[in-house]
C-alpha positions in Angstrom: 77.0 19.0 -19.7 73.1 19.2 -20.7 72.7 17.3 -17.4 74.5 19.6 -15.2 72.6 22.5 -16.3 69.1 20.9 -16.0 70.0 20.4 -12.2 71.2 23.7 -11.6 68.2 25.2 -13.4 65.9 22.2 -11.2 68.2 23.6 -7.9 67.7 27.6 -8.4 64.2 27.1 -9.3 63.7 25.1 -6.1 65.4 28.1 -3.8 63.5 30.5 -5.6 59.9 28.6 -4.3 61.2 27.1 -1.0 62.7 30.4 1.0 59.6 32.7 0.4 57.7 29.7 1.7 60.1 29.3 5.0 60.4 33.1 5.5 56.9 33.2 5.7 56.5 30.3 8.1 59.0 32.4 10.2 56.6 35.2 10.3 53.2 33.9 11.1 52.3 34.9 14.2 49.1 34.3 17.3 47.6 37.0 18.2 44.6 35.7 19.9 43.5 32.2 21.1 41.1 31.0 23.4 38.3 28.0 23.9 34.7 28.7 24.1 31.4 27.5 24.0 30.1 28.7 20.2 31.3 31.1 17.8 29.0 34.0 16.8 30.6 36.7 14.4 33.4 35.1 14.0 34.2 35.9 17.5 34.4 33.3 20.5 31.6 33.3 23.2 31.4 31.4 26.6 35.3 31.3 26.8 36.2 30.2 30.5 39.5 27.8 31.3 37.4 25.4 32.9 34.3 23.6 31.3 31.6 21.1 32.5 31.8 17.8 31.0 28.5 17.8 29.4 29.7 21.0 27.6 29.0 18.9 24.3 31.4 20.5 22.0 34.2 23.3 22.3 35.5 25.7 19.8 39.4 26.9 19.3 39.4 30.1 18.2 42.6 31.9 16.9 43.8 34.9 15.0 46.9 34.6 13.0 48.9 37.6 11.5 52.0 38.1 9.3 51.0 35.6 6.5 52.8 36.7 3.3 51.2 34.1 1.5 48.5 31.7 1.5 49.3 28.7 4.4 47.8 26.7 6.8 48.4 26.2 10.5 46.7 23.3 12.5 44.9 23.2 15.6 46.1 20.2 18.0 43.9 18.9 20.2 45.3 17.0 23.5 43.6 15.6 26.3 46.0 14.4 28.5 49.3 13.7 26.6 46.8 12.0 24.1 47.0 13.4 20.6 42.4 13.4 20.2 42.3 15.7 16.9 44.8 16.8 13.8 42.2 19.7 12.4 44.3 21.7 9.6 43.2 25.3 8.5 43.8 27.4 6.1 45.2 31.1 6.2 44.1 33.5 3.7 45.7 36.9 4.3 47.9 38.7 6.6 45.1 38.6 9.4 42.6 35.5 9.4 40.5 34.3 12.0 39.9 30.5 11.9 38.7 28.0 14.4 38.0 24.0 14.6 36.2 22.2 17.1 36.1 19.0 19.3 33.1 17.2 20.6 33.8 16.7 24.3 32.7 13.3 25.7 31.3 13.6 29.2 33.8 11.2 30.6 37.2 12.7 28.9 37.9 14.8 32.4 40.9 16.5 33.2 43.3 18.7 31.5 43.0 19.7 28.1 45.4 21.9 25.7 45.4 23.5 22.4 48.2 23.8 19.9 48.8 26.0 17.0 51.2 24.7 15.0 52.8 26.0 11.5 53.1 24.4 8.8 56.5 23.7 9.0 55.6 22.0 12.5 56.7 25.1 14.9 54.5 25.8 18.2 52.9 29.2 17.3 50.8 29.5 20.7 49.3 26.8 23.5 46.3 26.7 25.5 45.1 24.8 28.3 41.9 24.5 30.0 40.1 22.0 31.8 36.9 19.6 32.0 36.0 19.0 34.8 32.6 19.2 37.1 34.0 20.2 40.3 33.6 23.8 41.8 
């Protein structure tokens, strides 16, 4: 009997930490994203859709609302269909601005996109852009 009330107690306690947690997840939201050049005030600068390739490095810059609770969301970085960065981030209130970068090798021409992703692995927002030196 001792057993069966240790896993009910281990069961409650477990739906008591994991539904804020996915409620939460539910509620984080994008509310700006874009690719640029440098950050400066925690703001993007030279944001365009389309970059030279000797560009150097680029910056993702997003603003998430609706955090109940400390998370993290992760910024995906995909040049082609090619998975090139994994960069994880943490959120801090109910409105953070956060933002990884990606050095940009001259020869990695083409399309390029930018996930958000939630913790628990949903697609908040995407972004595509390019590299690429022709007009």
């Amino acid at each position: 009997m001792k057993y069966w009330k240790q896993t009910l107690l281990m069961s409650s306690l477990m739906m008591v930490l994991v539904i804020p947690a996915i409620g939460q997840a539910e509620d984080l939201q994008v509310h700006g994203l874009a690719i640029g050049t440098e950050i400066a005030e925690r703001a993007p600068q030279g944001v365009e859709g389309k970059f030279d390739p000797a560009v150097g490095k680029l910056y993702a810059f997003t603003r998430v609302v609706g955090a109940e609770h400390r998370t993290r969301v992760h910024h995906r970085w995909y040049w082609g269909e090619q998975l090139m960065a994994d960069v994880e981030l943490p959120v801090q209130s109910a409105s953070w601005r956060t933002w990884s970068s990606k050095n940009i090798d001259p020869y990695w021409t083409g399309t390029w996109k930018v996930e958000v992703v939630g913790e628990d692995g949903r697609i908040l927002d995407t972004i595509m852009f390019a590299v690429d030196d022709r007009s």
